[in-house]
Each structure stands twice: as C-alpha cells, then as structure tokens.
C-alpha positions as CSV (number, residue, x, y, z in Angstrom):
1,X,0.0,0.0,0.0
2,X,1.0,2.8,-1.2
3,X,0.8,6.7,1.3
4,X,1.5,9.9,-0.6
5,X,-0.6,12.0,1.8
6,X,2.3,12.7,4.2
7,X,4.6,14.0,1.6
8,X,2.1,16.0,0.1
9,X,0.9,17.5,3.3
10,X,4.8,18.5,3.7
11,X,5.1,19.6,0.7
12,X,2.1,22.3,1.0
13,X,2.9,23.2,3.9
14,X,6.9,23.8,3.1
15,X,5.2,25.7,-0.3
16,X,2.9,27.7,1.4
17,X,5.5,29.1,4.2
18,X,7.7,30.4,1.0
19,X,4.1,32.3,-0.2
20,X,4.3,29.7,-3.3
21,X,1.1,28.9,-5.1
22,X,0.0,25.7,-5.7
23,X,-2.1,25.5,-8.5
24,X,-3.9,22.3,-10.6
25,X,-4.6,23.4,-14.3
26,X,-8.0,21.1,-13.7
27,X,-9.0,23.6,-11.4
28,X,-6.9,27.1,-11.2
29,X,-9.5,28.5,-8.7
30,X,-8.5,26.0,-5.6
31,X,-7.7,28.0,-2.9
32,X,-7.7,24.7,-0.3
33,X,-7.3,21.4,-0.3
34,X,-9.0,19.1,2.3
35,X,-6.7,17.7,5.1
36,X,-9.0,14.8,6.2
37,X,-12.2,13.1,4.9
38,X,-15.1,14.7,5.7
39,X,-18.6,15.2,5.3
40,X,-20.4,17.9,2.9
41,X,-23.9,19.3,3.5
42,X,-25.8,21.0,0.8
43,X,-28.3,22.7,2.5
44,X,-26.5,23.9,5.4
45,X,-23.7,23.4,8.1
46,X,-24.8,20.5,10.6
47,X,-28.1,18.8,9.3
48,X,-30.3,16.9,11.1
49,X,-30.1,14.7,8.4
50,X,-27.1,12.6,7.0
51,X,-24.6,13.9,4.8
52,X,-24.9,15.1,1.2
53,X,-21.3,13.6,0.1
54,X,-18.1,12.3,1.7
55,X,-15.1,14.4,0.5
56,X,-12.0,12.3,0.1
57,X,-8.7,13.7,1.9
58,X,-6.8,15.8,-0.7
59,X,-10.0,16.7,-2.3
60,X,-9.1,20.7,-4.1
61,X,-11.9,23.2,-3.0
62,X,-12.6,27.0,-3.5
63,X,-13.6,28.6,-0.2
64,X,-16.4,31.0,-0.6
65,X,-17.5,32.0,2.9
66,X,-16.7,31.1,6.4
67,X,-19.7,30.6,8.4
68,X,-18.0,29.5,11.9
69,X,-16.5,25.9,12.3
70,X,-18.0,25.2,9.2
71,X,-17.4,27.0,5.5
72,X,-19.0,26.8,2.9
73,X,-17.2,25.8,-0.3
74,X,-17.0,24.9,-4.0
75,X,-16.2,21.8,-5.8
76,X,-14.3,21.1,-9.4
77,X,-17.3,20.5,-11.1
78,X,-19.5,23.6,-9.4
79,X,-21.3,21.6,-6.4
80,X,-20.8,22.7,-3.3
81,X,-21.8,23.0,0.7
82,X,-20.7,23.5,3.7
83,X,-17.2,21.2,5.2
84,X,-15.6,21.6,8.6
85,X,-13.4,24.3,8.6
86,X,-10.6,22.3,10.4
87,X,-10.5,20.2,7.8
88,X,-9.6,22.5,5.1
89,X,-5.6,23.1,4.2
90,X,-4.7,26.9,2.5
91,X,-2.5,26.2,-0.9
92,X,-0.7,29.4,-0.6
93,X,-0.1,31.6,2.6
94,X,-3.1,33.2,3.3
C-alpha cells in the first residue's frame, strides 16, 4: 500500500510558508485542499439529516465564505456545501 498523503501535506505546507502557489490546471481556482475526509452538506452546516457527500482527503476546494466551524465551499465540477473548517488546508499563505 502505497501513502502519498504525508509528503504532500509536507510539501504544502513547506510551499505555502515560502508564499508559493499551488495551483492544478484542472482547477486554477482552488484556494484549499482538504486535510481529512469529511462530510459535505448541501443545504446547510450541521443537518439533522445525513450527509450530502463524503469528500476524500486531498480533495481541491474553492472557499467561498466562512460561516463559523464550518465554511461553505466549491467543488471542481461547481457543487458545493458546507465542510468543517478544520478540515480545510490553504494552498498558498493566506
């Protein structure tokens, strides 16, 4: 079994402290990249209800608004909700 996630992690991080900019040409508007799995919720942060979509770790995200521990967010292909907010890496120095 194969672990990249470490060395990636590293890597950001090591990136972002120089104010680098990590970018992906599938998706130049990425400002974060999730740190951890984690749930998404479409209609709102903490549902009653189960969640929308599980976000794999690594997933690239554009942050639109902070609404407490959770922020809402936008996917690659224009979906989007709300994800914990600890769970959400900057790609450059913010």
């Amino acid at each position: 079994m194969r672990c990249t996630f470490p060395f990636a992690l590293v890597a950001a991080l090591a990136l972002a402290a120089c104010g680098t900019t990590i970018s992906n040409p599938r998706f130049p508007n990425a400002t974060h990249e999730l740190a951890t799995s984690c749930e998404l919720y479409r209609g709102g942060p903490q549902q009653s209800r189960p969640a929308d979509l599980r976000l794999e770790a690594g997933t690239l995200v554009r942050v639109i608004e902070s609404a407490g521990s959770y922020t809402l967010i936008e996917l690659e292909n224009r979906d989007g909700g709300y994800v914990l907010t600890s769970a959400l890496l900057p790609l450059t120095e913010q």
